[in-house]
N, C-alpha and C positions, 0 to 999 in steps of 0.2 A: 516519496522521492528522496533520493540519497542528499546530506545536508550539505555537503558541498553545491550542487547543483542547487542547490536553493538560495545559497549565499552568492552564489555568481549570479542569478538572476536579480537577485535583490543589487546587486553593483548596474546591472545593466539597465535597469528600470528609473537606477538613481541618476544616472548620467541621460537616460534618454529625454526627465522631465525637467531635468538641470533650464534652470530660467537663460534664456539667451545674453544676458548683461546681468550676471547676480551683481547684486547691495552689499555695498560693506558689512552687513546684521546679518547676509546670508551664508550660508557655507560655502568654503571654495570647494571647486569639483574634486581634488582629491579626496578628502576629507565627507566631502559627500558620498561619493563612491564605498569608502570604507564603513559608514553609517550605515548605508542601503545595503551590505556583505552582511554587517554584524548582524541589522535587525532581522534580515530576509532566515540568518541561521536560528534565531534568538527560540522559535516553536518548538524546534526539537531538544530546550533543555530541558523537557520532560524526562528525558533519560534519563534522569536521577532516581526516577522509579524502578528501577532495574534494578538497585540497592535494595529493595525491600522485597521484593519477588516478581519471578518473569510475570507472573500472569496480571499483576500488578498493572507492570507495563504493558501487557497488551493491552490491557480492559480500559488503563486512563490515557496510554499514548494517544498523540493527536485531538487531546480536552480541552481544557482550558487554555491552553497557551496558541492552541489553534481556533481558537473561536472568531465570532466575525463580531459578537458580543459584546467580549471579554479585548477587542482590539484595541478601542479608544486607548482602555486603563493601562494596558501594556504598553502603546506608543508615549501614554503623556510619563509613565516611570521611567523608561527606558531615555527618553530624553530630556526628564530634570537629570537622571544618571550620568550624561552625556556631559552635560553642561554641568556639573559639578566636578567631574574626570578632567575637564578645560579649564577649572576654575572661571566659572563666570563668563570667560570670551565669548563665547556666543550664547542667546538667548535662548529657555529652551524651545519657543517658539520655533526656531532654527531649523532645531532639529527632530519636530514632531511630526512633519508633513513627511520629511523622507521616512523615518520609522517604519510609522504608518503604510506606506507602500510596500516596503520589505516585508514587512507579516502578511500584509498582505498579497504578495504574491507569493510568499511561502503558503499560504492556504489554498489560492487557489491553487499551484502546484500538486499539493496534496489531494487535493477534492478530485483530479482527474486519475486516479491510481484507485486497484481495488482494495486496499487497505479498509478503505474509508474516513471518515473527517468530522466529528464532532463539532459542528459549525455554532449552532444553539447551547454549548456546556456552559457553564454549568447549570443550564434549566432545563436540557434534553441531552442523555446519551444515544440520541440518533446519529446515524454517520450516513453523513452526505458523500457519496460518489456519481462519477460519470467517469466509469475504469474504460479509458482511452490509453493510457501511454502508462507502459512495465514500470515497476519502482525504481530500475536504472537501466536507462535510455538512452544511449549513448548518442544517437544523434539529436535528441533533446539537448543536451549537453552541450554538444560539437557545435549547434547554432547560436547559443549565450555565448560561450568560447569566440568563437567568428565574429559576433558583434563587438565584445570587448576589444579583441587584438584591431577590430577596422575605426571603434572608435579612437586606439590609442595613435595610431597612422593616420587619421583625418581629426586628429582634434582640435581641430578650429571651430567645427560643428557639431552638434549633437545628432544629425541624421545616420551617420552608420547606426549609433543607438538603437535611432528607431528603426531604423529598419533590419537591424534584428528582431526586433520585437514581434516585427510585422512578420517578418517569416517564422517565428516561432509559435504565434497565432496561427498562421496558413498551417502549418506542420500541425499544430492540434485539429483544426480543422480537417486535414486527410485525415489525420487517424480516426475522426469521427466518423468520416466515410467508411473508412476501413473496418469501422466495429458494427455500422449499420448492415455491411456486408455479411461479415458473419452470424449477425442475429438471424440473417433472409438466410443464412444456410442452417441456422438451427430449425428454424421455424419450417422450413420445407423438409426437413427430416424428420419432424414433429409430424406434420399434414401423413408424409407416406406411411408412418409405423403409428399414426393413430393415436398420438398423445397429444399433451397438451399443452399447447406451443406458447400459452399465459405468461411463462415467465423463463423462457429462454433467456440467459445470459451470456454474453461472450466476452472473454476474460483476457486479456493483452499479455501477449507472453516477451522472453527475452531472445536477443540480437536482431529485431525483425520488426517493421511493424504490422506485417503481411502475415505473423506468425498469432495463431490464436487459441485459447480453449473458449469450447462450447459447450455449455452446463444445461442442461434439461431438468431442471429437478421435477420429479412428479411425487405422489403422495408416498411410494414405497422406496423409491430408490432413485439415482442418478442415471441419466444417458449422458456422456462426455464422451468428445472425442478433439483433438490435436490435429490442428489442420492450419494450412501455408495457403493464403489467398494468392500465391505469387506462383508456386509450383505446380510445373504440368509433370514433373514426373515423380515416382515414388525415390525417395531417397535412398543412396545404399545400408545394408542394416550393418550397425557398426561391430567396426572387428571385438574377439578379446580383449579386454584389457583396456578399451578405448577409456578416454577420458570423460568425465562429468561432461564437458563443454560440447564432444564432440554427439553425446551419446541425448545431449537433449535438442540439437541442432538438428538432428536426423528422425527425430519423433514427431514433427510436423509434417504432412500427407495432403498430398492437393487433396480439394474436395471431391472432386470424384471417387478420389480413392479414401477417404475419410474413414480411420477404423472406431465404429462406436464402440463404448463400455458399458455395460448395465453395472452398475455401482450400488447395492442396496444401502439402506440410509443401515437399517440395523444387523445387517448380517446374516447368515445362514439361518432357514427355521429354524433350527433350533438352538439359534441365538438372539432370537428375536424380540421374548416377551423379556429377557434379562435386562439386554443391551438398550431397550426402551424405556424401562422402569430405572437402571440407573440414568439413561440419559436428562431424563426429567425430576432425577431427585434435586435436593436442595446443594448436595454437594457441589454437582458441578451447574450452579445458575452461573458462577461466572465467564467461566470458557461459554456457556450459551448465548451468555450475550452476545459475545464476539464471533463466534464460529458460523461464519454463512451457512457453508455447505459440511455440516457435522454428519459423517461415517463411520463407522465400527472399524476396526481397524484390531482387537482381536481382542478375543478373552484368555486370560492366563489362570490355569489352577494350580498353585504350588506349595505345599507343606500347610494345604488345610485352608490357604487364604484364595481369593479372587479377586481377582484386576479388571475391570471391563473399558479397553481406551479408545478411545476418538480421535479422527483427523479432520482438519479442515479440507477438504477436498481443492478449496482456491488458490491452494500456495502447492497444490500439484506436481512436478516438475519429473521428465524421466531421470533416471541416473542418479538419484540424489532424495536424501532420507527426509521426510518431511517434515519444517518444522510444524511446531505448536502443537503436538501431541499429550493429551489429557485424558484424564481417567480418573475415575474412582475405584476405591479398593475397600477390602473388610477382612478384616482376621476371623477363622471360624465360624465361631456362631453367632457372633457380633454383628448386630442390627445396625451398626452404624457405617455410613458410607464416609470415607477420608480424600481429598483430591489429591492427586499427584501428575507432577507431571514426568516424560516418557524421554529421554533422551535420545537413549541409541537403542537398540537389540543387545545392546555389549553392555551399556556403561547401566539400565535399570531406571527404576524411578528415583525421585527426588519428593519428600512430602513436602508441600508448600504450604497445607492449609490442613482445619481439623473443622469440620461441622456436622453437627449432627445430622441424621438422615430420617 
């Protein structure tokens, strides 16, 4: 989820548990509010890994700083830090309970998006999800927003507070509904064409929460297909020229009309035994870790060398070039495979890394 929307929920969560009569040792509600912004943004200063290499950042984003672990150590620095910024005026006791809640509803935050979420780092790079609601949600958003402006117009009480909160619960709540819906449309298109509906995913797309992908993966390939739990009719197909915005709006299909994709994991036979053998080389174990749904996405032969690059299938979108595209490469005769990552079709690779293969 986008860090802004993280840091305003971390304000709304501070104000909703704000003590009815705080203690002169306690924080006043401004000051609280501002506490519960900083900490609720404080996970995403992993970004500083993007300094040393994207793949870097994907593979450590959302680690340690988002742990549930690693949360105590973070809330007790972050508010000796606090209380050393104030000189002493308040204890850091003060300020550790709000902390605390910011990070933490920065993870949960996170934990509902298909990114995923390193909850156990730094003693498991497992990534915890329950991909309910797109990385930017705008009515996710617009609901923290709404409690904020009602807490600042009733602030005599902390109840607008909560009761944002409570409808921004209810609102995950539908989208859970809304994502168990589309798993029952994967799984029933699994049942009719005879695959195997084990591990249907349905993947939360953007302006909509009606709007969905649905990921089949089977042992050779992907079934996906782009579908709008809300719509009863097909969309118009967008004109020339149409924009990014309009051109993925219109690639959602009621289910009736639902166009699937066979996606193979390695490509064309006779792209298959290569695209396989690099995908499992040593080079690229890092993009592996991170890449759910890893696809061939093409092989290049140019002045003697070869590129074999992958997409993550989950960051999908029509209209718009995918990110996270990886690859390994070899000059000639050269046994060894190099990672790179894929920008554009225009702009080439970028080498990131060198390991032997």
């Amino acid at each position: 989820m986008d860090t802004l929307t993280h840091a305003l929920s971390g304000a709304l969560l501070a104000r909703a548990t704000e003590p009815k009569h705080p203690r002169p040792d306690q924080l006043p509600r401004r000051t609280r509010m501002w506490i519960g912004f900083i900490a609720a943004a404080f996970p995403d200063s992993d970004f500083v890994t993007r300094f040393i290499d994207p793949l870097t950042y994907l593979t450590t984003h959302r680690g340690i700083t988002h742990s549930i672990i690693m949360l105590p150590l973070w809330a007790m620095a972050l508010a000796l830090l606090f209380m050393l910024l104030v000189r002493g005026k308040y204890s850091w006791r003060a300020y550790v309970g709000v902390v605390a809640l910011g990070i933490g509803i920065h993870i949960a935050g996170d934990v509902i998006t298909a990114f995923g979420t390193m909850i156990f780092a730094p003693f498991s790079d497992w990534r915890a999800q329950f991909p309910v609601t797109f990385i930017i949600d705008p009515y996710f958003t617009a609901i923290i927003v709404g409690g904020l402006i009602a807490s600042s117009l009733w602030s005599a009480t902390r109840r607008p507070a909560v009761m944002g909160l409570v409808v921004l619960v209810a609102y995950i709540g539908f989208q859970t509904v809304l994502h168990q819906r589309a798993t029952a449309v994967g799984e029933a298109y699994a049942v009719k064409h005879h695959l195997d509906a084990g591990q249907v995913q349905a993947i939360p797309q953007p302006f909509s929460p009606f709007n969905w992908m649905i990921v089949l993966p089977q042992k050779d390939a992907y079934h996906l297909a782009y579908v709008s739990l809300w719509r009863s009719e097909i969309p118009e197909f967008p004109p020339a020229g149409a924009n990014w915005l309009y051109q993925v709006n219109a690639s959602y299909f009621p289910v009736a009309d639902a166009i699937w994709k066979r996606v193979p994991r390695f490509g064309a036979s006779n792209e298959t035994n290569l695209a396989e053998q690099v995908w499992y080389s040593e080079a690229l174990a890092p993009f592996r870790r991170f890449a759910e749904f890893p696809a061939l996405y093409r092989v290049d032969y140019n002045q003697g060398g070869l590129c074999v690059w992958f997409n993550d299938l989950r960051f999908a979108l029509a209209g718009r070039t995918m990110p996270f595209r990886y690859g390994a490469c070899r000059n000639g005769t050269d046994t060894v495979w190099r990672i790179h990552r894929l920008f554009s079709d225009d702009n080439g690779p970028e080498i990131l890394d060198a390991i032997p293969h």
